[in-house]
C-alpha positions as CSV (number, residue, x, y, z in Angstrom):
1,X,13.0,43.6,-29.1
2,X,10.7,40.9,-29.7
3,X,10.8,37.2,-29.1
4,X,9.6,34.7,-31.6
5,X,7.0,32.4,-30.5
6,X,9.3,29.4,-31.1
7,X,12.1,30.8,-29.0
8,X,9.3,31.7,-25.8
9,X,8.1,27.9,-25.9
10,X,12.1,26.5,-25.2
11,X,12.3,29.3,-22.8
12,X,9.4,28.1,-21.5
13,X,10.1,24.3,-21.2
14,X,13.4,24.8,-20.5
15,X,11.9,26.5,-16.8
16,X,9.2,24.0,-16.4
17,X,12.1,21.0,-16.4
18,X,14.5,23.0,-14.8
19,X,13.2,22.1,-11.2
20,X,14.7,19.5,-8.8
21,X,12.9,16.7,-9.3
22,X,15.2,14.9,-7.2
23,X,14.8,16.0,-4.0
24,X,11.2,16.3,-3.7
25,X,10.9,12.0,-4.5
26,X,13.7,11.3,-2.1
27,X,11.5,13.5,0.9
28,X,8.4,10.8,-0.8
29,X,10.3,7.5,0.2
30,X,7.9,5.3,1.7
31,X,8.0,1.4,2.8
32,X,5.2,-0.6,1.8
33,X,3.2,-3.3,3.9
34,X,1.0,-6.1,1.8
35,X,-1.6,-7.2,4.3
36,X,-3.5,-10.7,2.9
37,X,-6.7,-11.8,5.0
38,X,-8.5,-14.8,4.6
39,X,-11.3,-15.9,6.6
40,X,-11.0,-19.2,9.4
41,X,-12.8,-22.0,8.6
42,X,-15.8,-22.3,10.6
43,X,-14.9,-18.8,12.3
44,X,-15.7,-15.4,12.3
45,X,-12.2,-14.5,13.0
46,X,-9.5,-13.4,10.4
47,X,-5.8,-14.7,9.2
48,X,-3.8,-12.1,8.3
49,X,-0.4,-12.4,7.2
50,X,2.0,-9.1,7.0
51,X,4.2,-8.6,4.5
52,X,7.1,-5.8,4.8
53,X,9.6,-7.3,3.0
54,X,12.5,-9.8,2.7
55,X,15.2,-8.5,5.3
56,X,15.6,-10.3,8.5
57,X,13.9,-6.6,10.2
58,X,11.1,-6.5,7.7
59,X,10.2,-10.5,8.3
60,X,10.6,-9.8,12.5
61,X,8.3,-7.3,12.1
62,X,6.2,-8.5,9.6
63,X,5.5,-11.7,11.9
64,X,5.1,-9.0,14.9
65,X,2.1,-7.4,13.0
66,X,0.5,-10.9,11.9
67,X,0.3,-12.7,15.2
68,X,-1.2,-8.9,16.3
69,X,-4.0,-9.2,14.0
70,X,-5.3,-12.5,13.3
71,X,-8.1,-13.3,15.0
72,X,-9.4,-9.9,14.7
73,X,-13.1,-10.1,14.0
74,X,-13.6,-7.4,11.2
75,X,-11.3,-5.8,8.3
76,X,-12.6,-2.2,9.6
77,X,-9.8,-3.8,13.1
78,X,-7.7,-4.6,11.0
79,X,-7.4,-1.3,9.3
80,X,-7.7,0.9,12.1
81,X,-4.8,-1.4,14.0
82,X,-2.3,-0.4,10.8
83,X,-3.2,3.2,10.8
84,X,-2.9,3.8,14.3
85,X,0.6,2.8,13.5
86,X,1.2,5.5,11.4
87,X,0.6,2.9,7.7
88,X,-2.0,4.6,5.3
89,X,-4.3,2.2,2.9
90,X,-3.0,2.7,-0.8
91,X,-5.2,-0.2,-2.6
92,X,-7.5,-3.0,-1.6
93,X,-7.6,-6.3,-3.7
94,X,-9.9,-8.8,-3.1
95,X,-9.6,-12.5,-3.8
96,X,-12.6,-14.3,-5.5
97,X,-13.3,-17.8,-6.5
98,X,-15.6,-19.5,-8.8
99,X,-17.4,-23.0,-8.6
100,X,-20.4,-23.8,-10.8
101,X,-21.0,-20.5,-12.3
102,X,-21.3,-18.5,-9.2
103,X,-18.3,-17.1,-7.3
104,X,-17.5,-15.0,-4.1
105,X,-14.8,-13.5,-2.0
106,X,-12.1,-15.6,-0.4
107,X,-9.8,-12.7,0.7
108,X,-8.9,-9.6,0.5
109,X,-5.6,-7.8,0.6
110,X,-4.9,-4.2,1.9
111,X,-1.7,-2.7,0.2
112,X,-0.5,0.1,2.6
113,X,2.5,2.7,2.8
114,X,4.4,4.2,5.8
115,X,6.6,7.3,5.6
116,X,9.8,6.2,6.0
């Protein structure tokens, strides 16, 4: 018996979509962290402000991290503090400004994820 090429390409797709999607992003769930560090006026040392959401937990814990990690000295501290506590860095944004043509950074902010 032979298959048309038409009826081996459903047969086909019909496999490839056939597979529990599901379950494999519900084992993914992670909870995010937005990290925000500016610099101290006259200071080497660092604000940081945690973000891990809007619950009453999230915002206890969010403060918990901040008062942590402001007045660390470098971001490299900073990183390696939020790591060590299992977080893993997903993007880095950086804050800039611009006055008379030339500009520089103000900020930067670490996006990070934690297995839930």
């Amino acid at each position: 018996m032979k298959i048309s090429k038409p009826l081996l390409t459903i047969i086909f797709a019909m496999t490839l979509f056939s597979f529990p999607t599901e379950s494999i992003a519900q084992d993914q769930e992670y909870s995010y962290a937005y990290i925000s560090i500016y610099g101290k006026l006259f200071s080497k040392k660092l604000k940081v402000k945690v973000d891990l959401g809007d619950t009453p937990d999230q915002i206890m814990e969010g403060e918990k991290y901040s008062d942590i990690l402001t007045n660390k000295k470098s971001y490299a501290a900073v990183l390696n503090y939020m790591l060590e506590n299992d977080f893993e860095l997903v993007e880095t944004l950086d804050y800039t400004y611009m006055v008379q043509g030339s500009g520089g950074t103000s900020g930067i902010v670490f996006i990070m994820r934690k297995k839930k």
